[in-house]
C-alpha positions in Angstrom: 0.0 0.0 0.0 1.2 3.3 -0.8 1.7 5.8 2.1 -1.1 8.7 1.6 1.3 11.8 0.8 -1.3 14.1 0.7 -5.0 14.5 1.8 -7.0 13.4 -0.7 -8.3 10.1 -0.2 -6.9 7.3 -1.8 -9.0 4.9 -0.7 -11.3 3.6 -3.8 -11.6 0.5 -2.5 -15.4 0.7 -1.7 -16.3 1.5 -5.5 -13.5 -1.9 -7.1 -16.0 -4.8 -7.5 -15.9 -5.7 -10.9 -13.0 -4.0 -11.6 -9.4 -6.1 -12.9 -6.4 -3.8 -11.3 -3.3 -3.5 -12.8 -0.6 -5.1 -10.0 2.8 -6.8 -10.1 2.8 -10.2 -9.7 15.4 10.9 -18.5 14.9 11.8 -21.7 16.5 14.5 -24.0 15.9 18.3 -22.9 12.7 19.6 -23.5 12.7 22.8 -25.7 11.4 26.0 -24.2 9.0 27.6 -25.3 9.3 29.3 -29.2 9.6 32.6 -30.4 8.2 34.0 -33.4 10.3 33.0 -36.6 13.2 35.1 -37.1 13.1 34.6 -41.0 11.0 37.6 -42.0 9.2 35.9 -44.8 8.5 32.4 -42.4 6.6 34.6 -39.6 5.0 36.4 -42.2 3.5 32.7 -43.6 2.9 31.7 -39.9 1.2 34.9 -39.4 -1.3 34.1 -42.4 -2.3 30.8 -40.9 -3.1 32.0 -37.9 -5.1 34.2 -39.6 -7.0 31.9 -41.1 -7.1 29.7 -38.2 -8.6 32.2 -36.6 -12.1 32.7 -38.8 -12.8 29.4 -37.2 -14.7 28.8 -34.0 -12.3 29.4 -30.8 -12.0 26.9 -28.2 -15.2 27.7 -26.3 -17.2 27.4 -29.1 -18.5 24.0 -29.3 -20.9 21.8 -30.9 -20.6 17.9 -29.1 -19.9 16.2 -31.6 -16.6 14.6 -33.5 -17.8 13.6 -36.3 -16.5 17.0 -38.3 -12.7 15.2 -36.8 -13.9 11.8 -37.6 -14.5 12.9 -41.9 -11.3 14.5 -41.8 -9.2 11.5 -40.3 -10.9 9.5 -43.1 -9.9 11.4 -45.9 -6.4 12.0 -44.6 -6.5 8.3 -44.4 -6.6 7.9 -40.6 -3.2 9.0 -40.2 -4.0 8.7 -36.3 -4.4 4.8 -36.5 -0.7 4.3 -37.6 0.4 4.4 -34.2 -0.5 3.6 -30.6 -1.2 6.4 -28.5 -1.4 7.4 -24.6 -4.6 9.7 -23.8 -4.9 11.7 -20.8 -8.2 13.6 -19.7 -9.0 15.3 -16.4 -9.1 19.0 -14.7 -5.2 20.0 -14.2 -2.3 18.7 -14.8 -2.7 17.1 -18.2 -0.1 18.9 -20.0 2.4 18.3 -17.1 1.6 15.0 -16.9 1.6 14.6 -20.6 5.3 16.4 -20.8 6.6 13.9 -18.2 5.3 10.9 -20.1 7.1 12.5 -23.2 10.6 12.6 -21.7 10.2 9.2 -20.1 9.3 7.9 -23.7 11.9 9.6 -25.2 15.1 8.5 -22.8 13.8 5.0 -23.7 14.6 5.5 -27.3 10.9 6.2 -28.8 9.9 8.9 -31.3 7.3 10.7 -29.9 4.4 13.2 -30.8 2.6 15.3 -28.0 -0.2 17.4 -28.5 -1.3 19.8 -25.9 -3.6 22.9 -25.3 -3.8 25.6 -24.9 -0.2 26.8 -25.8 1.4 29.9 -23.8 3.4 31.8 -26.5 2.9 30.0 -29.8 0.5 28.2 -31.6 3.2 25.9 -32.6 3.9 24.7 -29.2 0.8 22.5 -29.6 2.7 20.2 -31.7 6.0 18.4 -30.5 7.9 15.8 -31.8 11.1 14.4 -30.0 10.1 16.7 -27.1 10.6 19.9 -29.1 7.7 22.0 -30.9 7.5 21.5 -34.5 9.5 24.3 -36.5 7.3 27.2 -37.8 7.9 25.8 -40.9 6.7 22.7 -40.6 3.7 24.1 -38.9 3.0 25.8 -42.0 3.7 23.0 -44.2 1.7 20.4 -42.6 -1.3 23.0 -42.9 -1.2 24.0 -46.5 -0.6 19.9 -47.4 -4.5 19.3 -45.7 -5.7 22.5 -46.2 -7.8 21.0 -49.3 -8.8 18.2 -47.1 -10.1 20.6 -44.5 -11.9 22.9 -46.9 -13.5 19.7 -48.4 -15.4 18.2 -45.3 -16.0 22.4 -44.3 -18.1 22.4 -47.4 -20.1 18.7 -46.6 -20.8 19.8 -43.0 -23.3 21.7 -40.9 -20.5 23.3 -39.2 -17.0 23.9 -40.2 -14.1 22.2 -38.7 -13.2 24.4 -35.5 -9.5 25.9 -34.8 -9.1 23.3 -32.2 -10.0 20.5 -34.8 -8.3 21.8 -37.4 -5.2 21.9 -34.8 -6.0 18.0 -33.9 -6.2 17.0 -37.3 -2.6 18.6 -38.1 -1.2 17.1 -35.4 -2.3 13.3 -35.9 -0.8 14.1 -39.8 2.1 15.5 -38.8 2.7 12.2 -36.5 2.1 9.9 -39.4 4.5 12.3 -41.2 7.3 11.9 -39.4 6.9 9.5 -38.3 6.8 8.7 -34.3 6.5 5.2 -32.5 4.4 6.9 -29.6 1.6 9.7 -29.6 1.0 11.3 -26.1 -2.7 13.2 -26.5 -3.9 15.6 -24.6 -8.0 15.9 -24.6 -9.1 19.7 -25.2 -12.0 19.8 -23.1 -13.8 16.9 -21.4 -13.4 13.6 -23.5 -16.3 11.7 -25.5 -16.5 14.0 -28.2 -13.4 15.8 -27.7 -11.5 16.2 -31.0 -8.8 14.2 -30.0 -10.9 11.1 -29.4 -10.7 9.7 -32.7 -7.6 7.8 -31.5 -7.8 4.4 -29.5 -5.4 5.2 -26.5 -3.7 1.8 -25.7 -2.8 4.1 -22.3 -5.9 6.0 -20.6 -4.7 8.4 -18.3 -7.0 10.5 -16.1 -5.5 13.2 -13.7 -7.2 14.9 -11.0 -11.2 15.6 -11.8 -12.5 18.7 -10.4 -15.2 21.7 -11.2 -14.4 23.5 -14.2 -16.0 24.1 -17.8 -19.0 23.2 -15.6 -21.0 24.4 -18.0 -20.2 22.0 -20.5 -19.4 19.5 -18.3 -21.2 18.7 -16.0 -21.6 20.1 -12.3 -20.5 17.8 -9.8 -17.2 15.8 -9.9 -19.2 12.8 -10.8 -21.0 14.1 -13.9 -17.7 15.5 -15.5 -16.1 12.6 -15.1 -18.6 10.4 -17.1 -17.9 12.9 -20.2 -14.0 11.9 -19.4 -14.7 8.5 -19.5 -15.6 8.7 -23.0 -11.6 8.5 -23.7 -11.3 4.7 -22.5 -11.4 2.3 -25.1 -11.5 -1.5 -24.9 -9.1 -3.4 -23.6 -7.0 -0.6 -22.6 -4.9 0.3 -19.6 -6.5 3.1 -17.7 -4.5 5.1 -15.3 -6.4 6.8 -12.6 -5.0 9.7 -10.3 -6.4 10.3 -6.9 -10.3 11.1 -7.5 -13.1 12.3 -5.7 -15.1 9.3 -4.2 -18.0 10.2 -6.8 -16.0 10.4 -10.0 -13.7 7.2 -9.4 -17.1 5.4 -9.2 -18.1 7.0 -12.4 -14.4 6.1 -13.8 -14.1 2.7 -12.7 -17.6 1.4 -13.6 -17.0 2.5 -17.2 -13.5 0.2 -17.3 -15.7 -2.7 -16.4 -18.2 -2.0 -19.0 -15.0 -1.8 -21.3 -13.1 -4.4 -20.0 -10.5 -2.1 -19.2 -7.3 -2.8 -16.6 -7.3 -0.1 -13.8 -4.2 1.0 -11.5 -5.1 3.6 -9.2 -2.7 6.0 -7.8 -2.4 5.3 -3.8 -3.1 1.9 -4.2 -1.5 0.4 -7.4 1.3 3.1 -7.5 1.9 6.4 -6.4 4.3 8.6 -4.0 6.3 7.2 -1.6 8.4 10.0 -0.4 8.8 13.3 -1.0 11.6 16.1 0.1 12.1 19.6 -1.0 15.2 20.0 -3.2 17.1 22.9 -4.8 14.9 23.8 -7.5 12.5 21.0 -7.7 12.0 17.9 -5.4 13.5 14.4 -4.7 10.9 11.4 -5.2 10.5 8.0 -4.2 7.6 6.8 -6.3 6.1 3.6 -6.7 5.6 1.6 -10.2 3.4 -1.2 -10.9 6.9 -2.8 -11.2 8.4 -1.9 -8.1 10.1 1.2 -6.0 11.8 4.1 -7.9 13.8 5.8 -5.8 16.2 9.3 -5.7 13.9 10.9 -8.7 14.9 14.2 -8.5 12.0 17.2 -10.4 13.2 20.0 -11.4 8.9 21.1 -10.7 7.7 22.7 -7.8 4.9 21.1 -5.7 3.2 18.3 -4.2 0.7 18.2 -7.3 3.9 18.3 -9.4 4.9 14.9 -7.8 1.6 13.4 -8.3 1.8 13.9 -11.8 4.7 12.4 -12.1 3.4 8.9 -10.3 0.9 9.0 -12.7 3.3 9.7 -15.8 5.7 6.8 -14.7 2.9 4.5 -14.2 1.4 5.4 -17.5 4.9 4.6 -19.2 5.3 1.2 -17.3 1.9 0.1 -18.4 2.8 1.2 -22.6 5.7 -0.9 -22.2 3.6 -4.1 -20.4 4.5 -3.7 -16.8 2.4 -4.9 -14.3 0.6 -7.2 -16.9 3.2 -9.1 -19.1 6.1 -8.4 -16.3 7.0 -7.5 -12.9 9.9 -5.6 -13.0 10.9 -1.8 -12.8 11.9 0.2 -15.8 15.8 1.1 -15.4 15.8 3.3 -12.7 18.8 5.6 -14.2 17.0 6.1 -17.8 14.2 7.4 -15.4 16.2 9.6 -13.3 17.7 11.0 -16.2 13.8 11.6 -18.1 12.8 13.2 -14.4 15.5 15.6 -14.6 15.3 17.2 -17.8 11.8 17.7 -17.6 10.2 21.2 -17.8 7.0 22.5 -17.9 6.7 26.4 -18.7 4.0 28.6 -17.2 3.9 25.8 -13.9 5.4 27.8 -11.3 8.1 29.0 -13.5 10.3 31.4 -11.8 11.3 33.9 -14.4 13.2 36.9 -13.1 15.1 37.0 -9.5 15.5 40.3 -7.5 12.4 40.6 -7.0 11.7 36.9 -7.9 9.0 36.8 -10.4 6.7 33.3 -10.8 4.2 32.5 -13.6 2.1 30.1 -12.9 -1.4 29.3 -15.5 -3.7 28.2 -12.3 -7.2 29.6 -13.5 -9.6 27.5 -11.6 -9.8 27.2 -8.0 -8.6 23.6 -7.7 -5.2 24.6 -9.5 -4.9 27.9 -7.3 -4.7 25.7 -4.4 -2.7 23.4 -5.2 -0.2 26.4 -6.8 -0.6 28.7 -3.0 0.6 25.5 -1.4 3.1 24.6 -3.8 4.9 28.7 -3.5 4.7 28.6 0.3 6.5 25.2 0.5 9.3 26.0 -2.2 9.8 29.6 -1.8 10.4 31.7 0.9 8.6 34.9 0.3 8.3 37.7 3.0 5.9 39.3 1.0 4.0 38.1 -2.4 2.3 40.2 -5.1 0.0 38.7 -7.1 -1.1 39.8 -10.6 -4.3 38.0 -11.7 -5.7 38.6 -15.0 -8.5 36.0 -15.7 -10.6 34.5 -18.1 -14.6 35.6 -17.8 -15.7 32.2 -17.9 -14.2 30.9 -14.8 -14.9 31.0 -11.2 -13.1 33.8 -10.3 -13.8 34.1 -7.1 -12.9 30.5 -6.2 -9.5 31.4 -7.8 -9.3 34.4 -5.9 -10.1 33.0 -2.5 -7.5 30.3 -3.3 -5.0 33.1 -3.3 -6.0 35.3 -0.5 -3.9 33.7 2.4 -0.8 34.1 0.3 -1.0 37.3 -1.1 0.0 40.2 0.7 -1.5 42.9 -2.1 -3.0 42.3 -5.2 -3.2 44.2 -8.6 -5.5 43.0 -11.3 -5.2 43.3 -14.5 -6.6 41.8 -18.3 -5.0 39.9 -21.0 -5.6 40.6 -24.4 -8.1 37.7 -25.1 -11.7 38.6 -26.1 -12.5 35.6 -23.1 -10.3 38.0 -20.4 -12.5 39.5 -17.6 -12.7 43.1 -17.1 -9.9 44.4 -15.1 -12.5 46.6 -13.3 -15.1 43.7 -12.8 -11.8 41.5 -11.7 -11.5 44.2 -9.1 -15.0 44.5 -7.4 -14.7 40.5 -7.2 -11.1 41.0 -5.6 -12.6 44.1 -2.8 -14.8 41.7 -1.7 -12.2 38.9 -1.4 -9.3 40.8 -0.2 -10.2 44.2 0.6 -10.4 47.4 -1.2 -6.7 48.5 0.4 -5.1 45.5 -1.0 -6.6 45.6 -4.0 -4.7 47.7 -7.0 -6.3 47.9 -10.6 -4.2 47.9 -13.9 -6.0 47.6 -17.1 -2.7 46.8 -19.0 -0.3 44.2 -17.9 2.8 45.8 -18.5 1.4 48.5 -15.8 0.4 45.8 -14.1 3.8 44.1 -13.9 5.6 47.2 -12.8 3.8 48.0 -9.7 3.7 44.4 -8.4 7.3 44.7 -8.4 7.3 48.1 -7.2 4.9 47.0 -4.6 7.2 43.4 -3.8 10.7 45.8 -3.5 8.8 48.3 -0.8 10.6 46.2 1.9 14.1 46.8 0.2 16.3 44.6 -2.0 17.3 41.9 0.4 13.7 41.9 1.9 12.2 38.1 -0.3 9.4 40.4 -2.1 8.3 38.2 -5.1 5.5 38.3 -7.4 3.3 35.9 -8.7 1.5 36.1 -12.2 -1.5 34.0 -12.2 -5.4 33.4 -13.6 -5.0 32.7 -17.1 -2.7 30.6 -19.4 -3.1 33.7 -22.0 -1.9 36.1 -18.9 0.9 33.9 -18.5 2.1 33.7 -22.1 2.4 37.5 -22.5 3.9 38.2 -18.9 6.5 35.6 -20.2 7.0 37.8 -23.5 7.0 40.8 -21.5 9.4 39.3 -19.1 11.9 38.5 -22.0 10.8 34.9 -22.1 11.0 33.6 -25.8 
């Protein structure tokens, strides 16, 4: 049995009859994140793309359905079919989780493809191969080539493809393209009719379920989750993170209907130990093969850890531990994929004296787990948070999140049509934190400057930091602001 490392329960035991559970009987650097093309004429195609990317319904625009995705896979020729693929659903941590799997594929000698959302910089972050986004180039290339493709199912459809389909269906080509031995998916929204689920994930992986998109989704734990269940397929291997009681029931009832093998973090795997190390964390976690010890992260955060259970467990069961053998995977090809793992925009500290954080939290849930994560890994005297968040979301769950942490706070917008008004933001934040530590900044560069003026009001040597927080979009341009990519 795994030691409980946190509080959430573990114990899923009351809701496993009928279940089958999965028991025993570092990779290359990741690239940053990319800046626009330096090659005038490139960004200048890039730009053009976007452009016409952008005529097509955004993200939150949705009609629940794949079978726009679906026409397009088959006149591409189901490029997504032409290798297996790892799936991972749930509220946070996907694209953490999903980077970690990546690395640990990679050091073990596997071409891989990830696809994740939304991107912090570039568009073109969205689609990696070897652990690296796909050139600008090839971005463009891989759109022109099924361009026609695309414009011919627009024109037999209710609906046109969406940017977010158009986005999947480049990606699976581009996989096929190049082509990879592994594809690690990451859902957009939810799961059954997700874009991305016209792939049958061999791996299943569900990280932590919690409110959000509740609109779309469902709104209790247990109702979203039965829309993320729509990603496990038959016969496959699902990977479960600590759930709410409610959705694990949901979860695990649909692996039976599927015949699906289940591990479950805190009982089939999960994290042993746990110690706070310079700039990321030392781990003992737990297989389904066995004991993986001295893992050192360069993440911050207990969550952080979590996700990385659940990415090791999802590589042991790709590679048939736990079913065809009991064994670890080489514990130094691990370390080393731990190591050089990144994950930009997750408590990514991006400019010391004051120390500056970004961090993409923007539902409650991921704000506490991010205000517990910066007071257990930095040591701040006095914290500034800049919030710019998306109008859609439960902002004053996020807020409330942050209070205890947060000495002042100055809200602020992003540029996105989605980002809440800086002044609404604010009467939200009065009522939360109080009107005197409450500062409003409509643009984010002003914004930026008087959290750190406000974080250096206790001098130099004083641990003022600043945290920028609500929105992966908020995130992204603080980073560009900040000199990042």
């Amino acid at each position: 049995m795994i030691v409980a490392e946190t509080d959430r329960d573990p114990d899923l035991a009351v809701i496993e009859a009928g279940s089958r559970t999965l028991r025993t009987q570092g990779g290359p650097a990741q690239a940053d994140v990319p800046a626009r093309p330096e090659d005038p004429e490139v960004d200048k195609a890039l730009r053009e793309v976007e452009a016409e990317l952008a005529t097509r319904w955004g993200e939150t625009k949705l009609e629940p359905s794949v079978s726009r995705i679906a026409a397009l896979m088959d006149v591409l020729g189901d490029p997504q079919r032409s290798y297996p693929s790892i799936h991972i659903t749930g509220t946070n941590g996907k694209t953490s989780t999903a980077r970690m799997i990546e690395a640990l594929l990679g050091a073990f000698e596997l071409r891989t493809g990830r696809y994740t959302s939304p991107h912090v910089q570039s568009v073109t972050e969205r689609i990696s191969l070897d652990g690296a986004p796909i050139s600008a180039e090839r971005f463009i290339e891989t759109y022109q080539d099924i361009k026609p493709y695309i414009e011919m199912v627009d024109a037999l459809q209710e609906f046109r493809l969406s940017f977010f389909e158009v986005l999947t269906g480049m990606a699976y080509a581009a996989f096929a393209d190049a082509p990879i031995d592994v594809a690690v998916v990451e859902v957009g929204m939810g799961g059954s009719w997700d874009a991305t689920n016209v792939i049958d994930g061999d791996v299943a992986v569900v990280t932590p379920i919690d409110l959000d998109h509740t609109d779309r989704l469902g709104e209790t734990p247990a109702e979203i989750a039965a829309e993320k269940a729509g990603i496990v397929k038959q016969d496959a291997t699902v990977i479960l993170a600590q759930q709410p009681v409610d959705a694990a029931q949901v979860l695990l009832k649909k692996a039976v209907e599927v015949d699906a093998t289940v591990a479950r973090e805190g009982l089939e795997f999960g994290v042993v130990d746990r110690r706070i190390a310079v700039g990321g964390q030392l781990l003992t976690l737990r297989g389904l093969g066995g004991e993986y010890p001295e893992v050192y992260l360069p993440l911050h955060g207990a969550h952080q850890a979590h996700n990385a259970a659940v990415a090791l467990a999802a590589v042991e069961a790709f590679f048939g531990v736990g079913a065809q053998r009991a064994q670890t995977l080489d514990i130094d090809t691990v370390r080393k994929a731990f190591a050089a793992v990144s994950s930009p925009g997750r408590l990514e500290v991006v400019r010391h004296s004051p120390t500056i954080v970004l961090d993409a939290a923007h539902n409650p849930a991921g704000a506490r787990a991010t205000a517990e994560a910066i007071g257990e890994a930095f040591d701040f005297s006095r914290l500034i948070g800049v919030v710019g968040a998306s109008g859609d979301k439960n902002v004053r769950g996020l807020l409330e999140a942050f209070e205890p942490i947060f000495a002042e706070i100055v809200v602020t917008q992003n540029s996105s049509h989605r980002a809440m008004d800086a002044d609404e933001l604010a009467a939200v934040a009065v009522e939360v934190f109080g009107e005197e530590r409450v500062q409003v900044e409509p643009r984010l560069p002003d914004a930026l400057e008087a959290a750190i003026t406000l974080a250096e009001e206790e001098g130099e040597f004083a641990g003022g930091g600043v945290l920028v927080t609500g929105s992966v979009i908020t995130v992204g341009e603080a980073r560009l602001l900040l000199g990042k990519g």
